[in-house]
C-alpha positions, 0 to 999 in steps of 0.5 A: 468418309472420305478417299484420300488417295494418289495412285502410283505410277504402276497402277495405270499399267497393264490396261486396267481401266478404271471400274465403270459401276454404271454397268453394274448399277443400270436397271436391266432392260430388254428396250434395243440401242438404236443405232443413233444413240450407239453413235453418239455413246461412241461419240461420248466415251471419245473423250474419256477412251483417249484420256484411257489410252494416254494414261496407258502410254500408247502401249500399243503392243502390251494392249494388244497383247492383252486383248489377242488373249480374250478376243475370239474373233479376229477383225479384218481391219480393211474392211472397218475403214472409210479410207484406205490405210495403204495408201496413207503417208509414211508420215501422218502427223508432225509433233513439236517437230516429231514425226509420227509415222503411218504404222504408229496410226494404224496400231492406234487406229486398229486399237480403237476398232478393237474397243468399238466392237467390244463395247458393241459397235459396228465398226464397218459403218461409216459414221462409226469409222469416222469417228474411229479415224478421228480418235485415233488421230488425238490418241496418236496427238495426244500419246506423242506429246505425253511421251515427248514431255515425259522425255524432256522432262528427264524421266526414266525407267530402270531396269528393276522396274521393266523387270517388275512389269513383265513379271506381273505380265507372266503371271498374268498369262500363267507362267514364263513359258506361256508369256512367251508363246503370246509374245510370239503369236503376237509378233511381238520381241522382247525389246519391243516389250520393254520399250512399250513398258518404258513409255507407260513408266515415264508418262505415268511419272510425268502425269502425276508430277505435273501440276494438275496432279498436285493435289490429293484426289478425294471422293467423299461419301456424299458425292458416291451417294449421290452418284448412286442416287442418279442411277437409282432414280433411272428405276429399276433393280439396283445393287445395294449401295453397300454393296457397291460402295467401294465401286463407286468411290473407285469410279468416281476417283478415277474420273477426277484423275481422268479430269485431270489428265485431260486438263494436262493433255490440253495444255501440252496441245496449248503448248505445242506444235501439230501439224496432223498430215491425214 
């Protein structure tokens, strides 16, 4: 069978990333990562984790938002940089003309920390932090020239769909009351709030307008099974591939969006000025 499919615009939101099925169909094994060959999986996902956070919108305060709920321990940036973030310039980089100001890298930058160590990095080495430092420049990159298209190509959010956003958000966090409080203690006001959701409506909408969304994202039954079959042939014990059939076909459509994204991002970065001052 074939998945014809073209999500909505809403369905980037709320940082759910797309189902990565390796996770679940990779034999179990007890062998250590060395610390070299977590560097270079840190240095693959580089590519994919940027077009993740675009996608998102640079919603830098729902993300983090999100993630104080689940994370137990709390990370002293000052001691996962290579450099010291206060004596940064006040502008970081210049985009079409645009300027990106020092607080918006540290959220990207405090971001990308937050993803390196849940995924198992030790974001105090120094070949880790650079690898950080640089990602979150091209998110920054990236993001600024997403929105600034987005913008001029006259896209909007309305009220009802804010509105819609942050309902789905409270009963996330299991009522209105309790979406506030984690608005507090994230530091984060409602105006701010609306202005993240905002710029992932427009970009979302300006992302699959654009012409590399234009066609139908299809996966076929023969490229999951031979996504399964790859992974089968690692050996090991594996889910049935019924079982993870939808999974797979989920993953592998989200990679040709991700393709996708990615295309469109390089042709803005084609398009347009950069001037990274960092």
């Amino acid at each position: 069978m074939d998945e014809h499919k073209k999500n909505h615009p809403d369905d980037h939101l709320h940082n759910e990333a797309p189902v990565d099925t390796r996770s679940e169909l990779t034999p179990k094994s007890s062998a250590p990562v060395s610390d070299k060959a977590k560097s270079m999986k840190f240095n693959q996902m580089g590519v994919i984790a940027v077009v993740l956070v675009a996608l998102l919108a640079g919603g830098a305060l729902t993300w983090t938002l999100l993630n104080q709920s689940t994370k137990n321990d709390v990370i002293d940036f000052s001691t996962t940089a290579s450099f010291d973030l206060a004596s940064l310039p006040e502008v970081v980089a210049i985009i079409n003309g645009v300027e990106v100001s020092k607080l918006e890298f540290e959220q990207s930058y405090e971001q990308s920390v937050q993803i390196a160590v849940q995924q198992g990095f030790d974001a105090t080495d120094s070949d880790i932090q650079t690898q950080i430092k640089a990602q979150s420049i091209e998110v920054l990159v990236n993001t600024k020239l997403l929105t600034l298209a987005a913008k001029g190509a006259g896209f909007t959010a309305t009220p009802d769909q804010i509105a819609a956003e942050i309902t789905t958000l409270e009963a996330q966090f299991g009522g209105v009351e309790e979406f506030a409080a984690e608005l507090d203690n994230a530091s984060i006001t409602r105006a701010e709030l609306e202005e993240d959701i905002t710029s992932q409506l427009i970009i979302d909408a300006f992302i699959q307008s654009s012409p590399e969304w234009s066609e139908e994202f299809v996966v076929s039954e023969a490229e999951a099974r031979a996504f399964y079959d790859e992974v089968a042939a690692r050996g090991g014990e594996i889910p049935a591939y019924d079982e993870v059939f939808d999974q797979i076909k989920a993953e592998l459509l989200a990679q040709k969006q991700q393709t996708a994204t990615q295309t469109l991002i390089e042709r803005l970065r084609t398009e347009g000025e950069i001037e990274v001052l960092i």
